[in-house]
C-alpha positions in Angstrom: 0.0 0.0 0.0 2.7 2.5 0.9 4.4 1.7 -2.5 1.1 2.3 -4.0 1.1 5.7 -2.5 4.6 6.6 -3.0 4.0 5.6 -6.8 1.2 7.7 -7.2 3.0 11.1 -5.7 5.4 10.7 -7.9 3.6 9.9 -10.8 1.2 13.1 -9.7 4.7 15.3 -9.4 5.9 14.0 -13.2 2.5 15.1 -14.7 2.8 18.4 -12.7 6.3 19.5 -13.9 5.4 18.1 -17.0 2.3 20.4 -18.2 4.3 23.2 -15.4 0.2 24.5 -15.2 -2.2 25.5 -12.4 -5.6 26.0 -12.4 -7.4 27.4 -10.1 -11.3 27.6 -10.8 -11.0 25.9 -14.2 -9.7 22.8 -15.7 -8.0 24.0 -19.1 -5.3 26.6 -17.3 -4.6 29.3 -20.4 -1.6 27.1 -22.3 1.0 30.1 -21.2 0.2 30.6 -17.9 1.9 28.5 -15.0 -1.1 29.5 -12.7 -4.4 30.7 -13.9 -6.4 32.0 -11.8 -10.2 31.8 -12.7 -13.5 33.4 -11.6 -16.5 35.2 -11.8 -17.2 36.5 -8.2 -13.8 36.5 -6.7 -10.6 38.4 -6.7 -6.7 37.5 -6.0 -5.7 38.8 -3.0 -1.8 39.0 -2.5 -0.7 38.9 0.6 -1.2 42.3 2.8 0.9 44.2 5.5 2.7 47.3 6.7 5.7 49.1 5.7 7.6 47.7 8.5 6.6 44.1 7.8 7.3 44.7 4.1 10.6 45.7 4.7 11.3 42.8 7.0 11.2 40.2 3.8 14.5 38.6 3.5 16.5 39.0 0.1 13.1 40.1 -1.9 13.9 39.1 -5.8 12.1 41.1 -8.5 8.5 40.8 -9.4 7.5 40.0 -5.8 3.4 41.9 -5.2 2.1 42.8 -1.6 -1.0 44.9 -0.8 0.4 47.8 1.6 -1.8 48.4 4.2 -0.1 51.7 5.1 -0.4 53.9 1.7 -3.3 51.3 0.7 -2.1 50.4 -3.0 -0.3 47.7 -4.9 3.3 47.8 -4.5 5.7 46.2 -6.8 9.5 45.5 -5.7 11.5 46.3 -8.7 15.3 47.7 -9.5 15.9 46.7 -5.7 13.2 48.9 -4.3 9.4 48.7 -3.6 7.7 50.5 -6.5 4.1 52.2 -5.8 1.6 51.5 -8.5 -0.8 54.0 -7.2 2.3 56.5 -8.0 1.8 55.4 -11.9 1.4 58.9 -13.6 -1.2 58.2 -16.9 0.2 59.5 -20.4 -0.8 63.1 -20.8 -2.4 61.9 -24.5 -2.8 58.2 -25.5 -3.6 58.8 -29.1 -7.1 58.8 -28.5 -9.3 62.0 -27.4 -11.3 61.6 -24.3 -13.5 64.1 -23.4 -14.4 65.3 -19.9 -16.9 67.2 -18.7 -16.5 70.6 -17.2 -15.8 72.1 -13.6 -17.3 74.9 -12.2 -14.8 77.3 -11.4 -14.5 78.2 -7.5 -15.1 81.9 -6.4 -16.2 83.4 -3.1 -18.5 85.8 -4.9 -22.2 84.4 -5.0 -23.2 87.0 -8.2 -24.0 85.6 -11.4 -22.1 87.1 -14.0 -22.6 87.3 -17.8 -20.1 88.7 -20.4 -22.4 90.5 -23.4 -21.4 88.8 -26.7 -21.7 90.6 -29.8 -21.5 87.9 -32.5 -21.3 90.5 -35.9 -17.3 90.1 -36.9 -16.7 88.8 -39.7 -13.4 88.2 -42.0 -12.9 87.8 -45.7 -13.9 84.0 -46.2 -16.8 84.1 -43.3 -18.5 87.2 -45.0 -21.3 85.7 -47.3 -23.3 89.1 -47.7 -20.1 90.5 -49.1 -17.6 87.8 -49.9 -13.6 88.7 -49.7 -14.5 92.0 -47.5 -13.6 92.0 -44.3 -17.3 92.7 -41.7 -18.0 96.1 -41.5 -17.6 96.3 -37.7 -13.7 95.7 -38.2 -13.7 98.4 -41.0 -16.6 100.8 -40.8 -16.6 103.3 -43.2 -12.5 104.2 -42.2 -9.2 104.3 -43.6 -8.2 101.0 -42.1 -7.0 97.7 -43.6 -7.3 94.6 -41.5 -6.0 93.0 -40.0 -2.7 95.6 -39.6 -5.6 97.9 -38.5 -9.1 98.3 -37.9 -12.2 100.7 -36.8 -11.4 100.7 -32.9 -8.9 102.6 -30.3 -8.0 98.6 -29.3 -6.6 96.0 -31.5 -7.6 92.5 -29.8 -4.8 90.2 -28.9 -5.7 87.1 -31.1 -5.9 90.2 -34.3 -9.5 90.6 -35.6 -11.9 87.3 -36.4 -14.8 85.7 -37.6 -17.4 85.4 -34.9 -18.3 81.8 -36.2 -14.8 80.4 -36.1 -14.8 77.7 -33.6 -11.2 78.1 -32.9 -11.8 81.7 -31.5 -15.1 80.9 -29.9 -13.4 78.4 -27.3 -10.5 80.6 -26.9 -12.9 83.2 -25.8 -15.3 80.6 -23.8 -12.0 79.4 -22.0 -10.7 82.7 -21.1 -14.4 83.4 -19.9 -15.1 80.5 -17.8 -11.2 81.1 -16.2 -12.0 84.3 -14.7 -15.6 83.6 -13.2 -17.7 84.1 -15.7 -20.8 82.0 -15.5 -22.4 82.6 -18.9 -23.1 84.9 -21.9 -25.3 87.5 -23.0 -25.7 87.1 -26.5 -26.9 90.2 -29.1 -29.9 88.5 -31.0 -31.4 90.1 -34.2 -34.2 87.6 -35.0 -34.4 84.9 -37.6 -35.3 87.7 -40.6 -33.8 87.2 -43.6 -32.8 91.0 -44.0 -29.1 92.3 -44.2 -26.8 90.7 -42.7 -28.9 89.3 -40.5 -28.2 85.5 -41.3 -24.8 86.1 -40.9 -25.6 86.7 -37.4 -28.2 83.8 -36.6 -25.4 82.0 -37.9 -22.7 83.0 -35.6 -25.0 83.2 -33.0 -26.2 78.9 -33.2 -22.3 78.2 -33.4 -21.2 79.7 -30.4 -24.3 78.2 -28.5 -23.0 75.1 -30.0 -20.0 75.4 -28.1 -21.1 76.6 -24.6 -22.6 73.3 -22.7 -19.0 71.7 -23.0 -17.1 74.3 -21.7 -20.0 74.9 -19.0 -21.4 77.8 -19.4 -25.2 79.1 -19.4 -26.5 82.0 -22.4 -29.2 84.1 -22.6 -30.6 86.7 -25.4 -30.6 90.2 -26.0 -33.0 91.3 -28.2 -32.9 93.6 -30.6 -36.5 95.1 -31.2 -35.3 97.5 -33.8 -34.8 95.1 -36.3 -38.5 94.7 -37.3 -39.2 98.5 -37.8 -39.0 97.6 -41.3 -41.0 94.7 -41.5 -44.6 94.6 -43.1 -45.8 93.7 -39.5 -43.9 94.1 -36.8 -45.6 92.3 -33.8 -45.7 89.2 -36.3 -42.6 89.2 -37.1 -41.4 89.3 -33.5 -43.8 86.4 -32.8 -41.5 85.0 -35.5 -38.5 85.9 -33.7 -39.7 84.3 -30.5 -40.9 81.2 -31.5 -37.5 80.6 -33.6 -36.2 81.6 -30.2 -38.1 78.8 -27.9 -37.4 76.4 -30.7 -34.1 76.7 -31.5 -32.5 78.6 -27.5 -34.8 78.5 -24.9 -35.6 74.9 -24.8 -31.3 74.2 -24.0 -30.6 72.9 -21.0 -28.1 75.6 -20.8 -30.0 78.4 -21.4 -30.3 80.3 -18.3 -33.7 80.1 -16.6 -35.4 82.5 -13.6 -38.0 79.9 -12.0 -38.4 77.7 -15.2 -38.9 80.8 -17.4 -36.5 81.9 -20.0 -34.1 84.9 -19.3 -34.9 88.2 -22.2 -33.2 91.0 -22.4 -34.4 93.5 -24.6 -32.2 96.4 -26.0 -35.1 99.0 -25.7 -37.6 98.2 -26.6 -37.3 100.7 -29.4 -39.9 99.7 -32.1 -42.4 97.4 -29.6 -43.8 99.2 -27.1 -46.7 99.1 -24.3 -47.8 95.9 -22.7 -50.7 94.7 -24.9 -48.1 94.7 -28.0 -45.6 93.0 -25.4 -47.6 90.3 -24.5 -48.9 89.9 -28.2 -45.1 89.2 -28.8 -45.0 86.7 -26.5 -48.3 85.0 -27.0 -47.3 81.7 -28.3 -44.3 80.8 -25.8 -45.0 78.6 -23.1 -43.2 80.1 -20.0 -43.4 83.3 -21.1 -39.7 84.7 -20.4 -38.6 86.7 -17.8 -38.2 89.7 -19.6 -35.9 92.6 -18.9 -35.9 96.0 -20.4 -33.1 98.7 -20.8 -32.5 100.9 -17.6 -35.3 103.1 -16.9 -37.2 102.1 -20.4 -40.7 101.5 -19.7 -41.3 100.3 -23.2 -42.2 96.6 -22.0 -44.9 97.7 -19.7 -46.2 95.6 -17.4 -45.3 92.4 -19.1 -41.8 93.7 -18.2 -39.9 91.5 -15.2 -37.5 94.5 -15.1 -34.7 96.5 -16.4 -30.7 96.2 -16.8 -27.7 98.5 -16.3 -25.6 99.6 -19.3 -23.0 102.3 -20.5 -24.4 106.0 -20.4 -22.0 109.3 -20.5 -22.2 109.8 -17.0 -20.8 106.4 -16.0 -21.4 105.7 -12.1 -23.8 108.8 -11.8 -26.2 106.7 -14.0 -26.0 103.5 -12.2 -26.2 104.9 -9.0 -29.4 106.6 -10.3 -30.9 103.0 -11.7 -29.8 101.0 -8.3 -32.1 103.5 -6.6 -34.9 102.3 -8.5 -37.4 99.5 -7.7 -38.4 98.7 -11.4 -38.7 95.1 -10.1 -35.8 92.2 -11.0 -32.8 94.6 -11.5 -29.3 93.5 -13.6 -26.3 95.8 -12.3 -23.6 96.4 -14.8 -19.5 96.6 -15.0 -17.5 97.8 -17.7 -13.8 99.4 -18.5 -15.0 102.7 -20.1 -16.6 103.6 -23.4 -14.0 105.0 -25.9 -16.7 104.7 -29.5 -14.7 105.0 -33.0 -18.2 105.4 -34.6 -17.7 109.4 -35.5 -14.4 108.0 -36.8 -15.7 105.2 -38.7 -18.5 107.3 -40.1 -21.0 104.4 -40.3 -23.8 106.2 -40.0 -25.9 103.5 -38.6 -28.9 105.3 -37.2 -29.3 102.7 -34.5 -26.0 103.8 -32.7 -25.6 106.9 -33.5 -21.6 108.8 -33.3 -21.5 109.3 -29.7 -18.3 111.4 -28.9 -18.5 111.2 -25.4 -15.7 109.3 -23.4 -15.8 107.7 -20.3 -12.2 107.2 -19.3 -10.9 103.6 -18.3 -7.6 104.6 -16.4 -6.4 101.3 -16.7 -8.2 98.9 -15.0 -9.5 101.6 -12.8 -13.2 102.3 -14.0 -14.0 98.7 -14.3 -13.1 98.1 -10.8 -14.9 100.8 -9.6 -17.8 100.1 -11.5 -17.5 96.1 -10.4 -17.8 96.9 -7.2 -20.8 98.7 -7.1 -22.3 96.2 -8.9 -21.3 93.4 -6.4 -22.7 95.9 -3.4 -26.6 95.6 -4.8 -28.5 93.1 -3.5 -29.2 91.6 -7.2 -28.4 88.7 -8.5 -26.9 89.0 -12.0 -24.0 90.9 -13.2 -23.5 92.2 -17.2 -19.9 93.1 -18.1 -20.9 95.2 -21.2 -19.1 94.0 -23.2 -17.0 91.3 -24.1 -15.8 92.6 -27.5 -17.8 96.1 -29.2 -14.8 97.4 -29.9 -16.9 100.0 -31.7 -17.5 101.3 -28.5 -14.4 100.5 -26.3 -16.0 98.6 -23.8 -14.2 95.1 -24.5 -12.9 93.1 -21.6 -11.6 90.9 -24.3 -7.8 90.6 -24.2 -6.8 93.0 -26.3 -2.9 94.3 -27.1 -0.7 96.7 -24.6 1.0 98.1 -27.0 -2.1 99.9 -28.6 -3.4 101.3 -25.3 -5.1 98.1 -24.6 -5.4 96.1 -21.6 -3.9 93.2 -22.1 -5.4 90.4 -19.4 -5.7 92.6 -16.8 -9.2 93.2 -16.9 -10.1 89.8 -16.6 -7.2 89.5 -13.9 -8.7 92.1 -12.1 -12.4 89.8 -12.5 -10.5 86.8 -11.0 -9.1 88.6 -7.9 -12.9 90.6 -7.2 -14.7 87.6 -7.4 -12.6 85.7 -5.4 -11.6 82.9 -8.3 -8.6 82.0 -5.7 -7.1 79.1 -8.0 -6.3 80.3 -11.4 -4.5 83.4 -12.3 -2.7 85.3 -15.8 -0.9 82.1 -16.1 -4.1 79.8 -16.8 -5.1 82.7 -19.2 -2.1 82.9 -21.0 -2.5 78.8 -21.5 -5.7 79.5 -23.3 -4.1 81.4 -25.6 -1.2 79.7 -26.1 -4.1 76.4 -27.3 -5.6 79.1 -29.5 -1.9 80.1 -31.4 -1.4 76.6 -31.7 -4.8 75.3 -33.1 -4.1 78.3 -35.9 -0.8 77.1 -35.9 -1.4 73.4 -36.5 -4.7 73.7 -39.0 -4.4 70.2 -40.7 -2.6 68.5 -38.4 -4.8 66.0 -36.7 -2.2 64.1 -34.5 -1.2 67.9 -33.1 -5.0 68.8 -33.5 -5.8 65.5 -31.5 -3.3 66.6 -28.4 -5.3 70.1 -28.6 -8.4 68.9 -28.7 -7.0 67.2 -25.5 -5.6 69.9 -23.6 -9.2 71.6 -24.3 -10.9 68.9 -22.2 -8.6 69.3 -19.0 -8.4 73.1 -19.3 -12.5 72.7 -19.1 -12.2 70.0 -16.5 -10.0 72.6 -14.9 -7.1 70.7 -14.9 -4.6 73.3 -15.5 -1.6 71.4 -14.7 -1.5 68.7 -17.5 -3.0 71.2 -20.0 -0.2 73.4 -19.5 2.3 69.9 -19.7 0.9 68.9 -22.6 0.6 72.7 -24.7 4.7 72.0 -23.7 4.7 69.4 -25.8 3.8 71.1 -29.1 5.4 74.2 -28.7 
């Protein structure tokens, strides 16, 4: 009997080192595996302890695993050291884009704040009302030849652009969402078919196209004047809004007062009176929460309210409007108002040639003006604007060396609203993306990596976007 056992072990041991296999939880081990391991509701489990036990292992050879109990990972002894798998840095780009969604960016400052867009610039392949012309709100009717120089004191950093190019619409989204800016304002002229009015609607659906993934919220401004020539004007603002409900207000990201859609109206100019007002908005289903200009009793009672803006007499005027009780209230803060229009000689009849200045003194007037607006009790916050630079009022980044600010306005947003984590330096990364994306048009591998660096500057991960720009520059 013992020889019968002895016989069997080592027949058992031949067959062992002969297949050299293990399995564990199946009976056909993988053909290259000495041990397979094998299951469905169970894990391996390698043996766990502390630092001080680890260290205790006599002569540890290469390739050993143990579960440290102390920093709670995988460790991995290696070139005669434990190695720390938890300490594994991901590549910054694997060849493959992955998107991520965005971060809200921190700030102590409870406001809601909302950068006026105006979506009219166009360049010589984006203009389709005059094709090869540069827009006329880089050119006016003045001696200037874009891009070296254009109808404005202020020359923006990135050189003049066409509203609808993607490239420049995240650079300016970025830059936006960086120095606390929760959403935009954008200048509407209604779905008419007049001027360059499609140019516009245009413009305008792209860069809404753009604003969930970077994480911002919109709203529109209406411009009433734009029907005065129409055959009826309350039905073609019925128009308007319904193309509005249709094609803005039912976003996800299109900010909302207590379910109802946020209006701004620049007036009204043409519409007036309540019973016209509410004709307008007949067919929408919240009807908005609608907002007049400042002290413009135009929307009558189916007004919600009224908004701040630039007037000659700067903080004298918004003093006057905080005063008020017109109901919901939208304070404003701007740089100054510096308006090339008598320059340009335009003559637009809807703005006018104002020659009046209000002085910016570098970052001086904005400041002051931003903190009045933080004082009121209300809600919402307009910086008018991000880029007329008709007008002068662009917080845009615009070049020093022209008398512009450079970043500081938005610098000087950061530091007032309490945005504690991100500074110039983040700014100057979104830019840098922007150079790049120009500079690298038809290169997908580099366009891939940027596309990349867009996602963890949105994700706020500032860090490897900044590593990873390194890598292309």
């Amino acid at each position: 009997m013992k020889k019968f056992i002895l016989t069997t072990c080592l027949l058992s041991s031949l067959i062992l080192s002969a297949i050299a296999q293990i399995g564990i939880g199946t009976n056909t081990p993988n053909a290259s595996s000495i041990l397979d391991l094998t299951s469905n509701d169970k894990a391996f489990l390698p043996p766990r302890m502390n630092t001080t036990a680890r260290n205790a292992i006599q002569n540890p050879v290469a390739g050993m695993v143990i579960y440290n109990t102390d920093s709670t990972c995988i460790e991995l002894y290696k070139n005669s050291a434990w190695f720390n798998l938890c300490s594994v840095v991901p590549p910054l780009f694997s060849g493959n884009v992955i998107p991520l969604s965005p971060v809200s960016v921190a700030k102590t400052s409870t406001k809601k704040v909302f950068a006026h867009v105006m979506p009219w610039f166009e360049t010589p392949t984006s203009n389709t009302l005059n094709p090869g012309s540069w827009g006329q709100h880089w050119t006016m009717n003045a001696a200037v030849s874009p891009p070296t120089t254009i109808a404005s004191h202020y020359y923006p950093l990135t050189g003049p652009y066409a509203s609808n190019d993607t490239t420049i619409i995240d650079y300016q989204l970025l830059l936006m969402k960086l120095s606390g800016i929760d959403g935009i304002l954008i200048d509407w002229y209604g779905s008419s078919s007049k001027f360059d009015f499609p140019m516009l609607e245009r413009n305008t659906s792209t860069i809404v196209s753009r604003l969930a993934k970077a994480g911002l919220s919109f709203a529109l401004v209406y411009e009433d004047f734009t029907v005065s020539s129409a055959t009826n004007q309350i039905t073609q603002a019925q128009s308007d809004m319904a193309y509005a409900q249709t094609n803005y207000f039912s976003k996800s990201n299109y900010e909302k007062i207590n379910g109802s859609p946020l209006l701004l109206v620049f007036g009204p100019r043409t519409i007036t009176g309540s019973t016209n007002w509410n004709s307008v908005f007949t067919s929408l289903s919240p009807k908005p929460t609608f907002l007049t200009y400042m002290f413009n009793t135009g929307g009558g009672t189916a007004s919600n309210g009224q908004f701040a803006w630039v007037e000659s007499s700067n903080t004298t005027r918004l003093n006057q409007f905080y005063a008020t009780s017109p109901g919901m209230k939208m304070t404003a803060a701007y740089p100054g108002f510096n308006s090339y229009y008598a320059l340009g000689g335009t003559g637009w009849s809807n703005v006018g040639n104002p020659t009046w200045v209000i002085a910016a003194n570098g970052t001086s007037n904005f400041q002051t003006t931003l903190n009045l607006a933080i004082q009121q009790a209300d809600q919402y916050i307009q910086l008018p604007t991000w880029n007329d630079y008709g007008e002068g009022t662009m917080i845009e980044p615009t070049t020093t060396a022209d008398g512009g600010f450079g970043y500081s306005l938005l610098t000087t947003l950061q530091q007032t609203l309490g945005v504690t984590s991100l500074a110039q330096a983040d700014l100057e990364a979104v830019y840098t993306l922007y150079q790049l994306r120009k500079s690298y048009a038809g290169n997908a591998t580099a366009l891939a990596k940027l596309n990349q660096v867009y996602y963890y500057i949105v994700s706020l991960q500032m860090t490897k976007a900044k590593a990873l720009l390194a890598t292309l520059q």
